[in-house]
Backbone as CSV, one residue per row, in Angstrom:
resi,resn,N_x,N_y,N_z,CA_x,CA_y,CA_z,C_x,C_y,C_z
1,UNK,199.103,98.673,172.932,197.799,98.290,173.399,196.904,99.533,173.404
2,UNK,195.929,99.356,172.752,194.554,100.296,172.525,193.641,100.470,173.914
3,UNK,193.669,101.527,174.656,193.036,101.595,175.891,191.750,102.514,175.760
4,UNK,190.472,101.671,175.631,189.033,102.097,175.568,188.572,102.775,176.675
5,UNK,188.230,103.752,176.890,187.924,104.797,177.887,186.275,105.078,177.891
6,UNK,185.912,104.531,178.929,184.197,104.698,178.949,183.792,106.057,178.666
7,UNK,182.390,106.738,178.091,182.732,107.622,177.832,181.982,108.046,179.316
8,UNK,181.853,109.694,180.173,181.566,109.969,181.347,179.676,109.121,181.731
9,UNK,179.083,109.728,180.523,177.618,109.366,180.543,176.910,107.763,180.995
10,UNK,178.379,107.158,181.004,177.846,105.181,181.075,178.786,105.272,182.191
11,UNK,179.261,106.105,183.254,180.046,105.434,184.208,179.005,105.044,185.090
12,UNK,178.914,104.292,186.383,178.183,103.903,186.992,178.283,104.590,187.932
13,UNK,177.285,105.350,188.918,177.746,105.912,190.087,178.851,104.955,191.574
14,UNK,179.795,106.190,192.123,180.436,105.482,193.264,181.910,104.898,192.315
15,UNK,181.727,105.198,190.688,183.184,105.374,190.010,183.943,105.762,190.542
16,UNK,185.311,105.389,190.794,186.686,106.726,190.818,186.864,107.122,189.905
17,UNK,187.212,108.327,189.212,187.704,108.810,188.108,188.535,109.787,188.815
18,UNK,190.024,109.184,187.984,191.474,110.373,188.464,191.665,111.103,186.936
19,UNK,192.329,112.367,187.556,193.305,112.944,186.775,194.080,113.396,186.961
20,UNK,195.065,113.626,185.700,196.090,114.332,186.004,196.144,115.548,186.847
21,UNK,197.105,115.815,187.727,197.131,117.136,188.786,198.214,118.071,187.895
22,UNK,197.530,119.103,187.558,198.401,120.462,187.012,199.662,121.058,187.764
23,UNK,200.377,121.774,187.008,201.440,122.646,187.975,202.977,121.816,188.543
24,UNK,202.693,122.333,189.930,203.601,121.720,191.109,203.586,120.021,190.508
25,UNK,202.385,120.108,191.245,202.254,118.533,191.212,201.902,117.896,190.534
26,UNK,202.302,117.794,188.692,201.870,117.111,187.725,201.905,115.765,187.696
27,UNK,202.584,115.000,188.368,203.244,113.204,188.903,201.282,113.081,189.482
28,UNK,201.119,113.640,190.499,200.193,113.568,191.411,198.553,113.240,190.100
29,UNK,197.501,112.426,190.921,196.400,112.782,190.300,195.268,113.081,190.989
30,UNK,194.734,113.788,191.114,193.121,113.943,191.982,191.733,113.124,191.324
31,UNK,191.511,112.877,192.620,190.398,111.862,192.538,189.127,112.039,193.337
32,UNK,188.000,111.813,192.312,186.854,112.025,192.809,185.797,110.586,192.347
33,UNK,184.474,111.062,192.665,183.412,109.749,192.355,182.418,110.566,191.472
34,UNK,182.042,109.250,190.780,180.710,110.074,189.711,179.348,109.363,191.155
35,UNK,178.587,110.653,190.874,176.748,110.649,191.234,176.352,110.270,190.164
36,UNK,174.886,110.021,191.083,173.712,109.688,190.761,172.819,110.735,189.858
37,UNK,173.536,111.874,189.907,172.759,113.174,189.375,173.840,113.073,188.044
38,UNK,173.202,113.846,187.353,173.548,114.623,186.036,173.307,116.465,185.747
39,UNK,174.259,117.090,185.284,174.549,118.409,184.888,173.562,118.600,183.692
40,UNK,173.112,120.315,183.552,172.619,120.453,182.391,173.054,119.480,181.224
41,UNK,174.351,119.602,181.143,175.055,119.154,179.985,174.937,117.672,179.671
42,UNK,174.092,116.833,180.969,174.178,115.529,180.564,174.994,114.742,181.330
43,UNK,176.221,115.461,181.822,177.593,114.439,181.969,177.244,114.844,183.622
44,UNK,178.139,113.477,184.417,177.578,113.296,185.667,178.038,114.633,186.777
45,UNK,177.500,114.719,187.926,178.467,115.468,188.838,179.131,114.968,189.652
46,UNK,180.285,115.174,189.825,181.215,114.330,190.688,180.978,114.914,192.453
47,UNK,182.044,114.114,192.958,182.134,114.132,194.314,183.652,113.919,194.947
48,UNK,184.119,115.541,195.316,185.568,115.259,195.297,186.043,115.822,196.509
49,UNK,186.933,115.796,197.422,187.489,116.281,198.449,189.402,116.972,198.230
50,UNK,188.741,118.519,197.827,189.465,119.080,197.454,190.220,120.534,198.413
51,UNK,191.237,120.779,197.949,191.640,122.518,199.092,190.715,123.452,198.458
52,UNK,190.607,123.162,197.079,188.973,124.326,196.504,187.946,124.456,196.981
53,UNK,187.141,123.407,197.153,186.028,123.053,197.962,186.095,123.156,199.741
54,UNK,187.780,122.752,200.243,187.601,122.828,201.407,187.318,121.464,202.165
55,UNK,186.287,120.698,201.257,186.459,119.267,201.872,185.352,118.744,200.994
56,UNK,184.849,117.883,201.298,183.912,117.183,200.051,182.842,118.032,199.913
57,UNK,182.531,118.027,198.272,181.733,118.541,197.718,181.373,118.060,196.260
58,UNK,180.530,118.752,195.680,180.014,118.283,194.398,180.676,119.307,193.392
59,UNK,180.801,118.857,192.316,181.545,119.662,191.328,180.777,118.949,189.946
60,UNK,180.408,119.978,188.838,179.976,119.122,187.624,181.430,118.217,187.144
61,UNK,180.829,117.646,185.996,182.163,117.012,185.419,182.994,118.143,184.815
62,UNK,182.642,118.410,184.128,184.227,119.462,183.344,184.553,120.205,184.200
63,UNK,184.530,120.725,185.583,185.077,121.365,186.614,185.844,120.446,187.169
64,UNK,186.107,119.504,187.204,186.778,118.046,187.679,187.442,118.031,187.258
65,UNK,187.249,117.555,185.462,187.989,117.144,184.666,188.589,118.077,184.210
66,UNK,188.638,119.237,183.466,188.909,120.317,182.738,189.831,120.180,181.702
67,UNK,188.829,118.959,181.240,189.552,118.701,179.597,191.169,117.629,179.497
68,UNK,191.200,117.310,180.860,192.555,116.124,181.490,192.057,115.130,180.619
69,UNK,192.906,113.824,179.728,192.344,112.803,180.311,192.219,111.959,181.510
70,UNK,191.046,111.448,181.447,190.821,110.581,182.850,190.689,109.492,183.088
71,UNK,190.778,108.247,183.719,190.798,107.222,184.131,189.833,106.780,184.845
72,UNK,189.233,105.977,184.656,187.660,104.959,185.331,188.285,103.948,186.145
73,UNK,187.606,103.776,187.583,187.688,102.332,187.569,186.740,102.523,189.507
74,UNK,186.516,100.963,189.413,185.267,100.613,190.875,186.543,99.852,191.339
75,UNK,186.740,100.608,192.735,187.660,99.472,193.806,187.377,98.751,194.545
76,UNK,186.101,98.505,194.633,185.336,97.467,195.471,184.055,96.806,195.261
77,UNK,183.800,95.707,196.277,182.493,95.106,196.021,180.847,96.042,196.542
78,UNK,181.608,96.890,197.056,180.092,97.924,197.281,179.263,98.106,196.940
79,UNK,177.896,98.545,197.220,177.147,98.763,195.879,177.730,100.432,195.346
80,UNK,177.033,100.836,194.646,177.346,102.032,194.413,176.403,103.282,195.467
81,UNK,174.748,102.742,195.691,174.130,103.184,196.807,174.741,103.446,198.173
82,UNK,175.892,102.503,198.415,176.794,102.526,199.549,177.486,103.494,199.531
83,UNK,178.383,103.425,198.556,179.607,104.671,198.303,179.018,105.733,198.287
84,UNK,177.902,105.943,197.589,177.472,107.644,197.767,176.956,107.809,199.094
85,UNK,176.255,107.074,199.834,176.095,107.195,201.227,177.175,107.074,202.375
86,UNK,178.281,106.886,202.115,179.444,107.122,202.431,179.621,108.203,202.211
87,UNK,179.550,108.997,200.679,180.397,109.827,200.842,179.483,110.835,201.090
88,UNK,178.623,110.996,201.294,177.685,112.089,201.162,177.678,112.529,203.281
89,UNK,178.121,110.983,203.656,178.229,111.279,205.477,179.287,111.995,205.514
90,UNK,180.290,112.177,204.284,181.329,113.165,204.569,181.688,114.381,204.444
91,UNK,180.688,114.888,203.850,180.344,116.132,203.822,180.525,117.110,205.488
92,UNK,181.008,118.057,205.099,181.553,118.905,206.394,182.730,118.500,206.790
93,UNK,183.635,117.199,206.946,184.765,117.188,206.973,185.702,118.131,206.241
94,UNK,186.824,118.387,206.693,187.719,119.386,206.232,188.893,119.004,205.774
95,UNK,189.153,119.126,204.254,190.481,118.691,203.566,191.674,118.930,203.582
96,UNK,192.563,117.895,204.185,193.767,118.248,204.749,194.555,117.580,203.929
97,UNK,195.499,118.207,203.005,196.644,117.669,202.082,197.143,116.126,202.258
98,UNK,197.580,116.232,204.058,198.287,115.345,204.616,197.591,113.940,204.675
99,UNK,196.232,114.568,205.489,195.427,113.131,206.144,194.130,113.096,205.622
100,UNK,193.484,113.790,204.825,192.278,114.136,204.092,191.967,114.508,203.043
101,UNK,192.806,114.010,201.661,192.877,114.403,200.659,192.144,113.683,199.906
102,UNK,191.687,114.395,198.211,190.806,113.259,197.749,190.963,112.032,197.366
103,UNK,192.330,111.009,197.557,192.527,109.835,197.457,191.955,109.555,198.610
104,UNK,192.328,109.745,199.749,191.926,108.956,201.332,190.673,108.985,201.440
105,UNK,189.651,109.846,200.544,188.179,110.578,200.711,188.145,109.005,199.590
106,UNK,188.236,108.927,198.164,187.722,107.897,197.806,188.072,106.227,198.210
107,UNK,188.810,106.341,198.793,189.213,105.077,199.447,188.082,104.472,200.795
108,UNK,187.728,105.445,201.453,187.068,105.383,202.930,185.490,105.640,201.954
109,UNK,185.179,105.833,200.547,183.880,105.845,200.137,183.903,104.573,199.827
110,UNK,184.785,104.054,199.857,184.428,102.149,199.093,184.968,101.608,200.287
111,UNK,184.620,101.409,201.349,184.855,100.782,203.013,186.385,100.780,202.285
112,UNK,187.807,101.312,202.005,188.830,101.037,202.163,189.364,101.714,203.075
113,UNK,190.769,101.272,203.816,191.482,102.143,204.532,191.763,103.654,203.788
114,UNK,191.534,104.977,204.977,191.502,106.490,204.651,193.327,106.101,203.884
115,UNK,193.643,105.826,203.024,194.968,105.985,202.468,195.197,106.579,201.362
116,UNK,196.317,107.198,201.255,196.854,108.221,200.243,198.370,107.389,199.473
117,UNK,197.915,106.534,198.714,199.265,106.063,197.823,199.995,107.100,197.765
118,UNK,199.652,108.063,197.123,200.190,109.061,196.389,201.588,109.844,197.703
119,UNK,200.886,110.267,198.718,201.594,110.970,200.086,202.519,109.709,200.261
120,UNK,202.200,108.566,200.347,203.354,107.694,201.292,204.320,107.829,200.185
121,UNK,203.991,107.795,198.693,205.095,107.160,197.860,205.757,108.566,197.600
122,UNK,204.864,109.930,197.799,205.900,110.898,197.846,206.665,111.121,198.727
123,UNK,206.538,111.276,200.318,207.501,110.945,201.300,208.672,109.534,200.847
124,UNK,208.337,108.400,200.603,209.630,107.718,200.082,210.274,108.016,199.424
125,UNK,209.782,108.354,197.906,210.862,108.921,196.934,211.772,110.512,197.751
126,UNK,210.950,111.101,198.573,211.833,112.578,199.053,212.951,112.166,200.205
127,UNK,212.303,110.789,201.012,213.473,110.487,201.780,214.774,109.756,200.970
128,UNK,214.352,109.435,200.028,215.656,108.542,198.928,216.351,109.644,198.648
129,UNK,215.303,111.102,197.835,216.628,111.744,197.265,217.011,112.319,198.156
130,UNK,216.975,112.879,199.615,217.471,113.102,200.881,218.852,112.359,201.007
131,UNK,218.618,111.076,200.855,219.517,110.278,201.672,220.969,110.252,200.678
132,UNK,220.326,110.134,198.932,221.212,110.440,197.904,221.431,112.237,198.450
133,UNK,221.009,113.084,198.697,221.792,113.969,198.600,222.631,114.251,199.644
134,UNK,222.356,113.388,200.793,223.465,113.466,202.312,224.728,112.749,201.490
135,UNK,224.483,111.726,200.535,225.383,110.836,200.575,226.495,111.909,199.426
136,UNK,226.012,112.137,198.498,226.573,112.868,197.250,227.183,114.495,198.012
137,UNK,226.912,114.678,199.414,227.663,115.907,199.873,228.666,115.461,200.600
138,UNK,228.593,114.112,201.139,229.582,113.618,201.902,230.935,113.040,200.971
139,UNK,230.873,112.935,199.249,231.745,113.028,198.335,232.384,113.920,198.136
């Protein structure tokens, strides 16, 4: 299956757009929202709640993206005027890996619960191989 990828310039503001997370945590993806504004370059500036930034902030696109591919998509019935006024009330909050990361930041911009798929499903998979490795020492 052929997967058509909007290009950045037609996303609509209050987008999520993820990417891949480098390094450590390559499984992982960070996630931010496209604005209402545009960069010299044309392409939008995002809105991401990052440990770089410290907590939400604006970033152009290729500082976001940095050449990842990325993924589009709207998780709610919001308008998009909403979500950026959401997220823009979040500004000065402070980004915490645990409870404030940029999944829980775009989730709580589209009225969703502050949740982090990513944290719960990494705590499950670490308590599994935990429990496989109590079990495989007790062999």
């Amino acid at each position: 299956m052929k997967q058509h990828r909007i290009p950045p310039q037609e996303l609509i503001p209050g987008t999520v757009v993820t990417v891949q997370m480098m390094g450590l945590f390559s499984i992982a993806h960070h996630f931010a929202l496209v604005t209402d504004k545009k960069g010299k370059d044309g392409l939008p500036i995002m809105l991401s709640n990052s440990g770089e930034l410290g907590g939400p902030g604006e970033q152009p696109w290729n500082t976001f993206v940095k050449g990842r591919p990325y993924r589009a998509f709207y998780p709610s019935n919001l308008p998009p005027e909403k979500v950026l006024t959401n997220a823009y009330s979040m500004f000065g909050t402070r980004y915490s890996f645990w409870r404030w990361n940029c999944e829980h930041f775009a989730n709580t911009c589209h009225g969703r619960p502050a949740h982090s798929h990513q944290i719960r499903n990494g705590l499950m998979l670490a308590a599994m191989m935990g429990g496989l490795a109590l079990v495989a020492a007790r062999n």
